[in-house]
N, C-alpha and C positions, 0 to 999 in steps of 0.2 A: 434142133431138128424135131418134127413132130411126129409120130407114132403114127403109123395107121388104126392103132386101138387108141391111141387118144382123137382119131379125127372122129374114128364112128361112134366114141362115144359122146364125143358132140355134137354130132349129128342127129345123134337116137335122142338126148336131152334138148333140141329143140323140136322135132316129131313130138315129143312130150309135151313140154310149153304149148306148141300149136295147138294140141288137141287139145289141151286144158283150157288155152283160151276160146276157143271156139265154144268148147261147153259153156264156158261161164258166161259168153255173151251171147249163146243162145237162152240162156237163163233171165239174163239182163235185159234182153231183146237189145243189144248195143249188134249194129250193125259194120262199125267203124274196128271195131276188137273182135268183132270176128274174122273180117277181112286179113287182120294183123295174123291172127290165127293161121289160117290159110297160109299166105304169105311164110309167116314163119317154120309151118310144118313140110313145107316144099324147100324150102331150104336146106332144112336135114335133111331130107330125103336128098338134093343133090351133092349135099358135103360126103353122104355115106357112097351114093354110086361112082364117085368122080373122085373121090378122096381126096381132098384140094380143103384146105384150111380154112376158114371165113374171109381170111385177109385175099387171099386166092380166089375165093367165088367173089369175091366185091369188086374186085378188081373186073374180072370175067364180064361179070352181068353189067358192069358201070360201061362196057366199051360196045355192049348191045346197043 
């Protein structure tokens, strides 16, 4: 079983990633790694409000 402190803090480490990638490809001008960026900073952000696992939110968003 997983923790609610282990989910937010997977959550907050990819909010982290996201933002990091978005800087570096606004650096790169790579528009394809930024979008990833994005993408993977709203992720955390829904793993922390929703507190649902990755395996959890993929499932969720795959049935969208």
């Amino acid at each position: 079983m997983v923790t609610m402190n282990a989910i937010e803090e997977n959550g907050n480490l990819h909010k982290m990633n996201g933002a990091l990638k978005q800087k570096f490809a606004s650096l790169t001008e790579d528009d394809k790694l930024y979008q990833e960026g994005i993408q993977q900073e709203e992720f955390g952000k829904l793993q922390i409000r929703y507190g649902k696992t990755e395996e959890q939110l993929d499932m969720i968003i795959a049935t969208l």
